[in-house]
N, C-alpha and C positions, 0 to 999 in steps of 0.2 A: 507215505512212509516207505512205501515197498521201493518207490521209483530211488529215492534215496539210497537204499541199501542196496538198490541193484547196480547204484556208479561207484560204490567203495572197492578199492583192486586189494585185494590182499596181498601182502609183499614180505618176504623176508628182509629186515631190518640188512643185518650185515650183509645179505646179499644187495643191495639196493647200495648201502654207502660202498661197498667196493664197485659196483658198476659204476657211480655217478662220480667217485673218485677218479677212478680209471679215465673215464670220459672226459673229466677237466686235466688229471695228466696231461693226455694225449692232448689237447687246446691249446696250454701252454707251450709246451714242447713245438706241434708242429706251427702255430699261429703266433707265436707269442715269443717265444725266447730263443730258439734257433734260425740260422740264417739258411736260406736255398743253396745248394751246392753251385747251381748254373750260374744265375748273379749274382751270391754270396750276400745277398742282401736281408733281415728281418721285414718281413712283413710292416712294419711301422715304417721303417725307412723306403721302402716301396711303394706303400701309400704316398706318403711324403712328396716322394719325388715325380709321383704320377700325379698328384693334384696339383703341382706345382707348373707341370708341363699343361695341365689343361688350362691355367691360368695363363697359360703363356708366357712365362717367367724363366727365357731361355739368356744365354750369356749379355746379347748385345740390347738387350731389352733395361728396363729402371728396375730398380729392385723393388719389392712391395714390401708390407707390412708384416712381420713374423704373425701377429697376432693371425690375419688375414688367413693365411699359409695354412696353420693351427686350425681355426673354424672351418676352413672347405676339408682338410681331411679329416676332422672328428667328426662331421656334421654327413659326409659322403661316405668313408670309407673306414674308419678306425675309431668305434666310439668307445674307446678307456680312457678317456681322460685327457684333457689339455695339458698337462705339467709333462706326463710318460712323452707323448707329442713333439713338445719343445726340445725336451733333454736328448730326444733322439736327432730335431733338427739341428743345435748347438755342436753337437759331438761331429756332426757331418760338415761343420764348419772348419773342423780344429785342423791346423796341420801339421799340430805335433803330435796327431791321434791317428792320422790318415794320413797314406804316402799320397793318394789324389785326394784331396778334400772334395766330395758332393755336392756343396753347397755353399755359394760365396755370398757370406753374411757381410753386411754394412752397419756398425755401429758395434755394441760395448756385447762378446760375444764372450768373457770371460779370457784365461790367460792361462800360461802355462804354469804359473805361481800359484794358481788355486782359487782365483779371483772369478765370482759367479758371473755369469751370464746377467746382464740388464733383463727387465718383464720383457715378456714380447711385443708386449703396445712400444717400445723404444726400439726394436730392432728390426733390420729390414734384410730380406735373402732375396736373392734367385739363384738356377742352376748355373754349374758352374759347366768348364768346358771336359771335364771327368764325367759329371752326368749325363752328358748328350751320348756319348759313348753308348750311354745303355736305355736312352727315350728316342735316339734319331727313327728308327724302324717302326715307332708303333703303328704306324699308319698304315705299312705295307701289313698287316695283320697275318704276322710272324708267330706270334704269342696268342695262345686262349684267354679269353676274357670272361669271368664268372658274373652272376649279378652280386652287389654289393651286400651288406646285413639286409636292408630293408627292401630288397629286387628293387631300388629307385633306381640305381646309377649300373653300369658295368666296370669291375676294374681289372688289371692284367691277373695273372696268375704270377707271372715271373718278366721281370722287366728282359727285352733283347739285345741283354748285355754284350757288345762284342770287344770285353775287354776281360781276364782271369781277376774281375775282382776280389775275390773269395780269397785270393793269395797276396794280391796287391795290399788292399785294404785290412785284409784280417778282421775278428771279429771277437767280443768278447758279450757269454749270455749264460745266464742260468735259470735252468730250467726245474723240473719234480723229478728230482732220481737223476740226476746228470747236468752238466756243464758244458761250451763249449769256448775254446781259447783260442785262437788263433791268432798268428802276430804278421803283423803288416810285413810288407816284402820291396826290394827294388823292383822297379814296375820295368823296369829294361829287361831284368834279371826272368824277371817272370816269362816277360816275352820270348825271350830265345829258348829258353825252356819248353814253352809249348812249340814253339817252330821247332826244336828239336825232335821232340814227341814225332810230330807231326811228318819228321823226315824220317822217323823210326820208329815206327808205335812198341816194338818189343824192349826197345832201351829201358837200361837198369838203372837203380833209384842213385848208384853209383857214379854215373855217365850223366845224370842228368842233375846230380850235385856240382857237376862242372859247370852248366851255367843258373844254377840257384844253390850255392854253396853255404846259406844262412838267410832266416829273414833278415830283414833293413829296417831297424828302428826308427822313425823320423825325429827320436831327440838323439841319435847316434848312440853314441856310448863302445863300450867293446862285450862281444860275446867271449869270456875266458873256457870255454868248454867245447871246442870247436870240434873234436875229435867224437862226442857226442850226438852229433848233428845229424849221420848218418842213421843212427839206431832210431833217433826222434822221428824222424822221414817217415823213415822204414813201419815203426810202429803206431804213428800219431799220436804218439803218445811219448812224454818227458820233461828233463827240467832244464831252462836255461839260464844259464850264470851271467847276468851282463854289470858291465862295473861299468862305473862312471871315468872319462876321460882326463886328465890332470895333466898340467905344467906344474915345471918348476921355475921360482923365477926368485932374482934376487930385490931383497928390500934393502931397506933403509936399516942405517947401526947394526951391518952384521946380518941381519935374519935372514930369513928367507918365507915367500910366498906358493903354497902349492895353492892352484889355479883351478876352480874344477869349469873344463868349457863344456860339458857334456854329460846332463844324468842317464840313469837309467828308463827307459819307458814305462817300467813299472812305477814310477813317480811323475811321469807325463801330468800336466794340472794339481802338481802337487807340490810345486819347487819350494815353497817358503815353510813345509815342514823340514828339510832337510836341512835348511838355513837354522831357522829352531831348534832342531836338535843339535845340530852343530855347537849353537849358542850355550845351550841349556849344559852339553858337555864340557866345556870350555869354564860356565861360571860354575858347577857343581865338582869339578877337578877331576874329572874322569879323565881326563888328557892334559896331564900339566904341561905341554910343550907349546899348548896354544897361548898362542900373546890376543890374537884378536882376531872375531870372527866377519865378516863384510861382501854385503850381496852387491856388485858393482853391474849386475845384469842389465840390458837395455832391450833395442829393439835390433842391434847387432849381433846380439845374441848373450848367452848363458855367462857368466863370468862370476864364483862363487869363491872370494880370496879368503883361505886360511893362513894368517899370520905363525909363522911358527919361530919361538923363542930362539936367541943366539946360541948356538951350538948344539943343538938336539938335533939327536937321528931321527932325522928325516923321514928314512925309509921305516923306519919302524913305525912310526906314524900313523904313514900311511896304510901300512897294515894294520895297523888297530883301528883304522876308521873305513876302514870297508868290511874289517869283524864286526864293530858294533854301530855301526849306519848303513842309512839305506842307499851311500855311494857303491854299495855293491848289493845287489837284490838275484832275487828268482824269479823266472818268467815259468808257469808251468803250461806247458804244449797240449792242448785237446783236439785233434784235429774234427770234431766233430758238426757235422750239417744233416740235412735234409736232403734224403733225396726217395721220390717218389710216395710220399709221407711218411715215411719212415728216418728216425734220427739214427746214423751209420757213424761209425768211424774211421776216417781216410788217411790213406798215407798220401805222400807227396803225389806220385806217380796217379796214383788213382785221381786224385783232386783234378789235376790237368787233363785226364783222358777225361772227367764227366763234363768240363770245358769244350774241351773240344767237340765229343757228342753233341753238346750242347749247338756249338758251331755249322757244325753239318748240317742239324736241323734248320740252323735258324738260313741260312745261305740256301739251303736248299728251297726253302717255303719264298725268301726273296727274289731268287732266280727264275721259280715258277710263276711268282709274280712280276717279273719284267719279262721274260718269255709270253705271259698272259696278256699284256701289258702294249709289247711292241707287235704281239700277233692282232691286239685287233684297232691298232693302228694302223699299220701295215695293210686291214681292212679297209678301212675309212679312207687311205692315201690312192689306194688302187681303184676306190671308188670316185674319188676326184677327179684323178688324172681320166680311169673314162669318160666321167661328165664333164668333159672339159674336150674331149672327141666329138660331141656330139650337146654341144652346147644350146644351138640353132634350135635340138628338138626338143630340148627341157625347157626351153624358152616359151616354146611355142606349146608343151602340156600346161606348164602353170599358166600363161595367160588364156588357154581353153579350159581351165580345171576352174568348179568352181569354190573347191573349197583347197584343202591344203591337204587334208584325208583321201579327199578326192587324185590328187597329183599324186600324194604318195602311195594311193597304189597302184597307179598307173607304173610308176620308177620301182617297184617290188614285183608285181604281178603282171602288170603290161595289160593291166585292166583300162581298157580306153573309152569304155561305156562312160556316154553322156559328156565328154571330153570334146569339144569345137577344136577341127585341125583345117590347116588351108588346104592341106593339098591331103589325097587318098595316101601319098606314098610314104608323108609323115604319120599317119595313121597309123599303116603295117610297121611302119619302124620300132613306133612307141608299141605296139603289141607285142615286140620279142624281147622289150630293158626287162632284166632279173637282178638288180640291184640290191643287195640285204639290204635291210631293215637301217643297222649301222651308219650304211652309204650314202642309205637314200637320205635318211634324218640329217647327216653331212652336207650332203649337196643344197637341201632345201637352206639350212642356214649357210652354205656359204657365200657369202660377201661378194660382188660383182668384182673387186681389186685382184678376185686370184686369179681373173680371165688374163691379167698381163705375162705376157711372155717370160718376166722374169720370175713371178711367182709360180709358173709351171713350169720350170725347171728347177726351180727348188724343191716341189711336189716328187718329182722323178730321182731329184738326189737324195730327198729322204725315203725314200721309196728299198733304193739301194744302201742306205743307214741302217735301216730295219732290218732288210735280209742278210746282212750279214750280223746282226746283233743279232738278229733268230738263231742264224749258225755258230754264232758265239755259245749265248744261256744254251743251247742244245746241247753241244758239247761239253759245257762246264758241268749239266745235269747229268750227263751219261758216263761221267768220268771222275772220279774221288779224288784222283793225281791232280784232275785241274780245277776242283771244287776247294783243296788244298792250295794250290798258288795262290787262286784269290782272297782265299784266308788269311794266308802270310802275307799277301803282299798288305792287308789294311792293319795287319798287326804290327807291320813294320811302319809305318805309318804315323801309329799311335802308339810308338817306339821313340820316332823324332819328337811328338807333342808332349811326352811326358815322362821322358826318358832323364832320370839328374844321377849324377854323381852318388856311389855308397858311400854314403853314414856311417855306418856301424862296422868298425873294424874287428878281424876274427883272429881268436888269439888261443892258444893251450897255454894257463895257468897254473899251479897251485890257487888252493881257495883258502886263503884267511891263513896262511901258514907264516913264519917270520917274527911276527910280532908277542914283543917280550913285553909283558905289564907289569907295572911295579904299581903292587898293590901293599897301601899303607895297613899295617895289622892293628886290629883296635877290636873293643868289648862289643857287642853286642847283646840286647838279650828278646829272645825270642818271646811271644807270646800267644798260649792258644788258649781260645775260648771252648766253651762247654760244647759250640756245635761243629768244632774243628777249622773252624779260620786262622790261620796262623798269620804272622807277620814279624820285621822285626825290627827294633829300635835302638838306635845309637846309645852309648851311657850318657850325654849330656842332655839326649829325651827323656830316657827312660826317669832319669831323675827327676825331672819335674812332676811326673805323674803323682797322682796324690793314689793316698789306699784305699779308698774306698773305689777308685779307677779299676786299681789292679786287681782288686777282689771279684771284679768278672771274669776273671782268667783262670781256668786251672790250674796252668802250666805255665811256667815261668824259669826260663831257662837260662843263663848266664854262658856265653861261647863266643868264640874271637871268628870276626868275618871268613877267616880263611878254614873256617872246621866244618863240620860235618854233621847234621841236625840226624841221630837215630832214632827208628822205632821199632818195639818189639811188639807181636802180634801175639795172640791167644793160640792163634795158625799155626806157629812157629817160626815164623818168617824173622827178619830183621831187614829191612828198610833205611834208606840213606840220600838225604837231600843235603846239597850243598848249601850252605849257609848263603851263598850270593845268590842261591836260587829262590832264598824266601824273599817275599815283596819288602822294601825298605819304605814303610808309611810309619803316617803318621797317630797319633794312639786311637781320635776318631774314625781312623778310614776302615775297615773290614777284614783287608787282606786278603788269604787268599784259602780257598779250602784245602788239608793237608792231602786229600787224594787228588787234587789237580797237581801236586808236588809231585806227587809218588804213584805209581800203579797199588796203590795198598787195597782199593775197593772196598771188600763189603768185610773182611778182617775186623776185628776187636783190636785192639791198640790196648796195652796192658804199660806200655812205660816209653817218654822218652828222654835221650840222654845226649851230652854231645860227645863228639868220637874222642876226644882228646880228656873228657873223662871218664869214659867207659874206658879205655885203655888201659889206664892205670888203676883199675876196681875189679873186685870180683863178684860174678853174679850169681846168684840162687835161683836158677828153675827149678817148680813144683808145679805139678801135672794134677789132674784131675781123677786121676785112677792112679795116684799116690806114687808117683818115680818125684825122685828128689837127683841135683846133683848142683855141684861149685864147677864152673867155667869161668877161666880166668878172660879179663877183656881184651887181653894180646889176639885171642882165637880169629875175634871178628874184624879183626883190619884187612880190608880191602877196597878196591875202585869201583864194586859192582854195586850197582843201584840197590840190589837184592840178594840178601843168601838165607839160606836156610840156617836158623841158629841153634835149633836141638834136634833130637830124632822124637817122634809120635809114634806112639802105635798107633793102629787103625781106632778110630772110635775117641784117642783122647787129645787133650787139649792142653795148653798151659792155664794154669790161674794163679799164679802170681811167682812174678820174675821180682827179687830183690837187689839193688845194688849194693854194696857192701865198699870202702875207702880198704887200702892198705894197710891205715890203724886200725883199723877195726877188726880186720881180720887177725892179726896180732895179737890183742889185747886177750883174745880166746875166750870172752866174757859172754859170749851171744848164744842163746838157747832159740831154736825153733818152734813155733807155735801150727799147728794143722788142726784145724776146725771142719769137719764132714757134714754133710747135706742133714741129715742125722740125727747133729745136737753131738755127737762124736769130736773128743781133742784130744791131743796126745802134744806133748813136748821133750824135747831132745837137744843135749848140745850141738852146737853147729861143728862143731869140730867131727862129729858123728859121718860126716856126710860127705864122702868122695868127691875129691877134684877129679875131673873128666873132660874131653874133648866135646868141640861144639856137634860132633857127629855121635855123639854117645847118647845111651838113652835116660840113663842115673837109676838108681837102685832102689828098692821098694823102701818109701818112706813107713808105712802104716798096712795092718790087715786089714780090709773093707768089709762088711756083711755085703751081700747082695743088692744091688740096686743101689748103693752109698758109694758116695763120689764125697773127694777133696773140693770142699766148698771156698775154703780160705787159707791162706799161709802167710806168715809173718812170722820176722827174727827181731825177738828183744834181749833186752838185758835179764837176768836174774832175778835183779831186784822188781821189776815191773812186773807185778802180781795182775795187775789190771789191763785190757784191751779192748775195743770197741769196736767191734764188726756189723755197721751199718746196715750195709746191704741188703743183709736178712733181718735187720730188727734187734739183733740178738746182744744182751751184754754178758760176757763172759769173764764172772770172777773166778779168782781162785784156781787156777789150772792147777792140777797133778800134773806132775811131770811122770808118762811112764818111759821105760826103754822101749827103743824102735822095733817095732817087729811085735810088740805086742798091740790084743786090741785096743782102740780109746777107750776113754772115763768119760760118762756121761757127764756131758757137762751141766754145772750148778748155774740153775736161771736165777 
């Protein structure tokens, strides 16, 4: 029992889930949902592409099995799951996702329409000639390499990308506490960009806008916010406007066709929603100008024709279908990676300098490796061509040696113990060879063919290869100016191999401005339930609804599409939704909660009304520490979401706002009723009671005792002796009427 009790760790609860949270944060973030700054790559797609390469599944190779692909990196290097796997290898296929696609899939990889991906047992990848860019070097062991989860395998840390993927490709990830968004780029654009950098590491974000002037969408489109672009740079942070591309073109009887050949990237794999809603507008008359809506796309590319009716403006049109379609979207800019495990946020300028660092290292670790390389070749040659002077004597160790251990160290040490020579003077000879180790192992295997005259002068000419490749990587390491040419010259390079034309045109627009709607004015009536879902229904729905439907609804409101849904608050507040902002469903669906409408939050809602007849009414606030006043509905006409509809003191509240019609207030028939926490009522004509501003605070209705608050208020007629005040249980007959300003009459239970 003791041993038991001696392995229980005491631990503070919350201290323990904040560490263990913490600790998976941080998992995600660096392992999981952000990409490296140096290859711009996630961790999955790294895996991916390195298991791929030890498969040997390079360009000119057969494609394999996706399946295949999937098992060696969940099974080696990436164990969450086969499907996260796939989905990262399909996206590396796409090349309306990526300006270089990573991986050149065979078979049904899904479409730009939204059409899934085939299983993996159907489809087949290998690298394509983008990836080689960033696995050519693994060999020259450029990159650290960790062990894998299980210490079975070894996999890189960061692939020896020598290309600005991170800008090219872009990336999109979400992480615990943060995102990051990055949008693909021209791969030309990129380039001179960092050769830019690289001929002026102090250049401004300004200067180096000249040759990266906007990412480069791969489904094109137009950026309308181009003037924008600098501040996004600059900040890495912002929003970008891109609209889809359109012709005009002429039809048949008159009409005319706008053309769309170009969405936005933020609908990349998404094209037959846009078709859809197209459609859906088209049959619901939200755009009566359309005659007819038709996806004529192929494998030429995007072709999205909207028919538009004989003689309608066009342009207005079009402006109303980039306000209310996703022909015109937001891309929002996170420039956010990894760098040294930490998730940072980059501007442009910085992105390219950790590139480039990146570069320096990686050329420098290559060149020590071909300097390493050609130095102890350059060994081995020098060691030939001697043994090739003095061929006669090596001839005559190994056929005196009796083993091979024996000759070699005779050709290292010039140890000639127990070595049979003909003559004394071969003896002394072999006593002075110091051939390294290298040399010697060289000459024992080399081939009797190199004894030919022409192979020893090839020995000699590569001899003089070497030495001045030495004095090449010497130089290239002792000099940053020429560790740079060699940089630019392979980034120019892979300039010509994957260099195309921009896409995406860059344009200063207005946003959504122009376009006049001609909205049909018609009834409406809203309905909200007890736990505040509102919604609202056409008069030819609403009428079918039967009563005992409606009797789940508190609130039932009558108001034409183009008005104004109020609410008054216990706060003080007054609150205003646009009627096209409530959801148009149908009586079974939910709708929508009234504080997703409105910033109204944790407020009390005492009434609501619509603005066109509150306008024409007059209201009764009455307060809970007994202020009364009439506010006419002209007060509250305004555009703001929110205004303040009475004045409070500190400490009180409204409890009941009354509407009142224009006849009604006329008729001067209406008596006030105020019932206190108590058991206290008191009643008064309403004509008693001051019209006042919505900024006023109204006049003492009632004297209170101590600790007694206005529990209830209501205005009836004369004749109605009787009233029923729920809330508290309470039925109150027979009310006295006293004058205001004296105390109440206890009221008769």
């Amino acid at each position: 029992m003791s041993k038991n009790t001696d392995n229980i760790i005491q631990l503070d609860f919350s201290e323990e889930m904040k560490n263990s949270y913490r600790d998976y944060a941080m998992s995600v973030i660096i392992a999981r949902a952000l990409p490296d700054v140096r290859d711009g790559l996630k961790p999955v797609q790294r895996r991916i592409l390195y298991a791929m390469s030890e498969l040997g599944l390079d360009p000119k190779k057969p494609h394999r099995k996706s399946a295949r692909i999937v098992g060696d990196t969940m099974g080696k290097f990436h164990p969450h799951g086969d499907s996260s796997i796939y989905e990262a290898l399909v996206r590396m296929t796409e090349d309306y996702s990526l300006s270089i696609p990573l991986v050149d899939g065979h078979g049904n990889f899904g479409s730009i329409d939204g059409d899934g991906a085939a299983a993996m047992r159907y489809t087949e990848a290998r690298l394509s000639e983008g990836a080689m860019t960033m696995l050519d070097h693994l060999e020259k062991g450029l990159v650290e390499f960790i062990p894998n989860f299980d210490d079975s395998e070894k996999e890189p840390t960061v692939l020896p990308s020598m290309i600005p993927n991170l800008l090219i490709n872009g990336t999109t990830g979400i992480a615990v506490g943060m995102a990051t968004n990055i949008p693909p780029h021209n791969p030309g654009e990129v380039i001179d960009g960092a050769i830019a950098y690289m001929d002026n590491p102090g250049i401004s974000i300004e200067k180096l806008m000249k040759y990266i002037p906007a990412p480069d969408f791969p489904t094109g489109g137009s950026i309308i916010n181009q003037d924008e672009m600098r501040q996004i740079y600059e900040t890495g942070e912002g929003k970008i406007r891109i609209r889809s591309k359109v012709e005009i073109e002429n039809s048949e009887n008159g009409r005319k066709n706008i053309v769309i050949t170009e969405i936005p990237y933020t609908i990349a794999g998404n094209k037959t929603k846009l078709v859809e809603s197209l459609v859906s507008m088209m049959k619901d008359k939200v755009f009566d100008e359309i005659f007819d809506v038709r996806d004529e796309s192929s494998k030429e590319g995007i072709r999205i024709v909207v028919e538009v009716k004989k003689d309608r403006d066009i342009d207005n049109l079009l402006n109303g279908l980039y306000k209310k379609t996703s022909m015109e979207d937001t891309y929002g800019v996170n420039l956010l990676a990894v760098k040294e495990q930490q998730p940072i946020v980059f501007n442009l300028k910085s992105i390219l300098e950790e590139f480039i660092r990146f570069q320096e290292e990686l050329y420098t670790k290559e060149y020590k490796h071909l300097l390493e390389k050609a130095e102890n070749r350059l060994e081995i040659v020098n060691g030939l061509i001697r043994a090739t002077d003095v061929i006669d004597l090596i001839i005559e160790i190994l056929r005196g040696s009796s083993s091979i251990k024996q000759a070699k160290a005779c050709l290292i040490n010039g140890d000639i113990k127990d070595i049979k020579f003909k003559t004394k003077n071969s003896e002394k000879e072999a006593s002075g060879l110091n051939f390294t180790e290298r040399q010697a192992e060289a000459i024992l295997a080399m081939p009797l063919s190199k004894l030919i005259g022409l192979e020893i002068l090839k020995l000699h000419e590569e001899n003089d290869s070497l030495l001045n490749s030495i004095v090449e990587y010497k130089m290239v390491l002792g000099d940053v100016n020429e560790l740079y040419k060699i940089i630019k010259n392979r980034l120019k390079e892979y300039k010509k191999a994957f260099n195309i034309p921009r896409k995406t045109r860059l344009d200063n627009l207005e946003t959504n401005t122009g376009y006049i709607e001609e909205v049909k004015i018609e009834d409406i009536y809203v309905l909200i339930d007890r736990f505040g879902y509102t919604k609202s229904l056409d008069a030819s729905s609403f009428s079918r609804v039967s009563e005992d439907t409606l009797k789940e609804y508190t609130r039932i409101i009558l108001m034409k599409n183009t008005d104004r849904l109020c609410l008054f608050t216990a706060e003080g507040n007054m609150y205003q939704v646009k009627a096209a902002s409530i959801p148009k469903c149908k009586i079974k669906d939910k709708g929508a909660l009234i504080h997703t409408l409105c910033k109204v939050d944790k407020e009390t809602i005492l009434m609501y009304t619509s603005f066109e007849q509150l306008f024409e009414s007059q209201l009764v606030f009455s307060t809970k520490l007994g202020y009364i006043k009439q506010v006419s509905g002209v007060e509250f006409e305004t555009n703001r979401s929110m205004i303040a509809a009475t004045k409070l003191e500190e400490g009180d509240q409204l409890v009941s706002i009354t509407m009142l019609s224009a006849g009604e207030i006329l008729s001067g028939d209406r008596k006030v009723i105020l019932l206190t926490e108590k058991g206290l009522s008191l009643g008064f004509s309403l004509e008693e009671v001051s019209e006042m501003r919505k900024t006023g605070r109204g006049v003492k209705s009632i004297n209170l005792d101590k600790n007694d608050t206005v529990a209830f208020t209501t205005i009836v007629r004369p004749a109605d002796e009787t009233f029923l005040y729920n809330e508290k249980e309470l039925s109150v007959r027979k009310v006295r009427n006293r004058k205001r300003g004296q105390k109440g009459q206890k009221a008769q239970l």
